[in-house]
N, C-alpha and C positions, 0 to 999 in steps of 0.2 A: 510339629512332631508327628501328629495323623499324615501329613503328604511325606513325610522322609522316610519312615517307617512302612507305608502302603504300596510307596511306589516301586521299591523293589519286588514286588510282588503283583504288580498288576506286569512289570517286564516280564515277568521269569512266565507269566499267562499267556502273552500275546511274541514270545520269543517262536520267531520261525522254527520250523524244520529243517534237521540237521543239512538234510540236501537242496534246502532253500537258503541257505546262509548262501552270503556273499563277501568272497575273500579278493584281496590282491594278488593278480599273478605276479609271480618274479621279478617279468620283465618290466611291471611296473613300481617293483622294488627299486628294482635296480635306477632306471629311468630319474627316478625321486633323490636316489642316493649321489648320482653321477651329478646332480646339478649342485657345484660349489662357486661360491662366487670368488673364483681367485682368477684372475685374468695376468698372464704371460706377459713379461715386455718386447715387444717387437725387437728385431734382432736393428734394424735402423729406424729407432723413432723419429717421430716427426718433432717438434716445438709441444705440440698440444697433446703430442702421447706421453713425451716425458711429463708433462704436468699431470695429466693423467697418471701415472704411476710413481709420480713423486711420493714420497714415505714422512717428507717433510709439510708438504701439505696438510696434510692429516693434522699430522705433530701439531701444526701451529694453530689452526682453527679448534679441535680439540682442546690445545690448552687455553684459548681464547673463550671458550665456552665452558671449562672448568672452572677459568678468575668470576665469568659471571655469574654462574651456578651458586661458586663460595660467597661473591657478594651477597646475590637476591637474598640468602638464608640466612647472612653478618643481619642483615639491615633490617630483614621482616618477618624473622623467627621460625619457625616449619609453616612455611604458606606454601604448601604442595597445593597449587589448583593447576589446572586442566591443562594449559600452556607452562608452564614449567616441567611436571611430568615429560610432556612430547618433549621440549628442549632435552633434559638428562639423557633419554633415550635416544635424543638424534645427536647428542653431543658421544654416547657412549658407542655407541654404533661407528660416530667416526672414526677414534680410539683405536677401535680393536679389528675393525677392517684392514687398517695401514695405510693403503694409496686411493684416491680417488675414484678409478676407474672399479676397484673390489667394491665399493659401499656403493656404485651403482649397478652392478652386476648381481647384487643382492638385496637389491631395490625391485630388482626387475623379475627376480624369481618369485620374490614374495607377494608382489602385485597379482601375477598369475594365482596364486591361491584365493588373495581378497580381492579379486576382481570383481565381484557379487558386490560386496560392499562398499566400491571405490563407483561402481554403475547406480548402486538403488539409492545411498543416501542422497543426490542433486533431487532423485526423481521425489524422493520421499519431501526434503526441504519444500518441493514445488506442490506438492500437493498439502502439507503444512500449512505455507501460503495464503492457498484458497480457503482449507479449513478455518483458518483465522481472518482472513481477509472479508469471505463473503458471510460470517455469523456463524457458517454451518455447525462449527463444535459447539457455538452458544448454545444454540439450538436444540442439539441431541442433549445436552448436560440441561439446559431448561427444562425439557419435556421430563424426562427423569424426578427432577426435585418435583415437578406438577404432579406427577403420580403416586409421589411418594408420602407417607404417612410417617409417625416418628418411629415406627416399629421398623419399618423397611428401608428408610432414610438412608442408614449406611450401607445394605446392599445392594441397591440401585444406584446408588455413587461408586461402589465398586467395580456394576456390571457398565456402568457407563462411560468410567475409566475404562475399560478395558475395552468395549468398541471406539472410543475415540483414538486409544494408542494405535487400534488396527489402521489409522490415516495419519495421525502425527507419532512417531515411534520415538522423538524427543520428549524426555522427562521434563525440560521447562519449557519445552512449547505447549506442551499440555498443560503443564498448570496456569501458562499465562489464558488458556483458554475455558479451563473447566474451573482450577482455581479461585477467582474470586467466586464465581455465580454457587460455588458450594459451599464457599465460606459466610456468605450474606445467609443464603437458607438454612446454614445450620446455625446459627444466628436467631434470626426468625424461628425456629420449627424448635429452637432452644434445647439443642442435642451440644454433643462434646465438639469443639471443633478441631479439636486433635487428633481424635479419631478417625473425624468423615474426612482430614487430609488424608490420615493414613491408607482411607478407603480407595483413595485415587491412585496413589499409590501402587497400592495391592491390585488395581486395575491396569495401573500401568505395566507393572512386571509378570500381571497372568498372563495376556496373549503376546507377552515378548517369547514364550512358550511356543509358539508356532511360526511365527518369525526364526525361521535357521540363518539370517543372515549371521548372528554372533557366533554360527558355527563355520561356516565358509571357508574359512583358513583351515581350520583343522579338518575339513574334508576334502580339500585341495591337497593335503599334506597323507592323506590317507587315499586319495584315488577314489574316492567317492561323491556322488553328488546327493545336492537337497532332499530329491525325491526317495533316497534311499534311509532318509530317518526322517523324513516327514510322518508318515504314522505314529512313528514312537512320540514326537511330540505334537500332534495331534491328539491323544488318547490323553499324554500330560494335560494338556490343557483343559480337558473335558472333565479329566478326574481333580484336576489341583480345583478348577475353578466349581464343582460342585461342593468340595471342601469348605473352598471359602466363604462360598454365598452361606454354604449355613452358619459358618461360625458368624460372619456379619450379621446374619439374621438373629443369631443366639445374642449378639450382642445388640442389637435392638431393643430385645427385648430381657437387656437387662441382666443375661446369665452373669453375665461377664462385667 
């Protein structure tokens, strides 16, 4: 409730000058507007264009993708995980596009937006990798619990989350990494262990804070790039994660 309440107010502080605002010209309104994924059919198609713009297409893989949809949810109740979600949506996308050639021509627009995030998450995976591979996350979440006392236990698991998320930005590769070695010392050091998960946690979505890649899309779609709200969650980050360290802290010791 202190960061929902605060941080409109630390914006409305650190909000530029009127004549330092940065707006869209027109023509890049316009630009934004003009790109619709509807693709014309050639006046003499070829074999592969008519397939491309068959309407039937669509039809029948869509409803091939609805009979599996209605199945998976007959057979195993509301199981929405991760691969399901993306099928509806690629199932529904085909649906409402119509012909084959439109749901790639609106592949390709949107690409351009998350192209950020279609580039960083391989490099990200590869550096994951190493983090797990050669100990290093063991290591920074080792040193951490080392230093830590039962008073400060959960906020140095939080601040530890939060530098490791800066290398693995996956929520269960970090826990396959920081996860156990937190769950033994809070174990040992005989604190709440539901807690110091939460602590990881809470580390893991502080510096998701300055990671803009979740915003990418939407400043592809606005004409805007990273650097132009990097600050703003740069300063989030500074202020959310001062917040929390004390509330960790306050829970350490007990307020809570």
């Amino acid at each position: 409730m202190v960061i929902i309440f605060s941080l409109p107010l630390l914006f409305a502080l650190i909000h530029p000058k009127e004549d330092e605002v940065k707006t869209i010209s027109e023509e890049k309104v316009k630009q934004l507007t003009r790109e619709i994924p509807k693709v014309d059919r050639p006046a003499n198609p070829t074999l592969a264009e008519k397939i491309d713009h068959s309407y039937l297409i669509n039809l029948i893989f869509g409803l091939m993708g609805l009979v599996y949809i209605i199945a998976h949810f007959a057979q195993k109740g509301f199981d929405l995980n991760l691969n399901i979600v993306i099928f509806i949506f690629f199932t529904v996308g085909v649906l409402l596009h119509g012909k084959p050639i439109n749901y790639v021509r609106a592949v390709d627009i949107a690409v351009r937006g998350a192209g950020g995030i279609a580039l960083q998450f391989p490099l990200y995976g590869g550096i994951q990798g190493i983090m797990i591979g050669t100990g290093l996350a063991k290591v920074i979440a080792t040193w951490f619990v080392a230093i830590s006392v039962h008073e400060t236990f959960y906020m140095f698991q939080f601040w530890a989350g939060g530098i490791i998320n800066m290398f693995i930005p996956s929520g269960g590769g970090q826990w396959a990494a920081q996860g156990p070695i937190t769950m033994e010392a809070a174990k040992m050091m005989g604190v709440d262990a539901i807690r110091s998960a939460m602590m990881v946690a809470w580390g893991d979505q502080w510096t998701n804070m300055i990671q803009p890649f979740w915003a990418l899309p939407l400043l592809g779609l606005a004409g805007l790039s990273a650097r132009d709200v990097m600050g703003y969650t740069t300063m989030v980050l500074i202020w959310s994660g001062v917040i929390l360290s004390v509330f960790a802290l306050l829970i350490g010791f007990r307020v809570f």
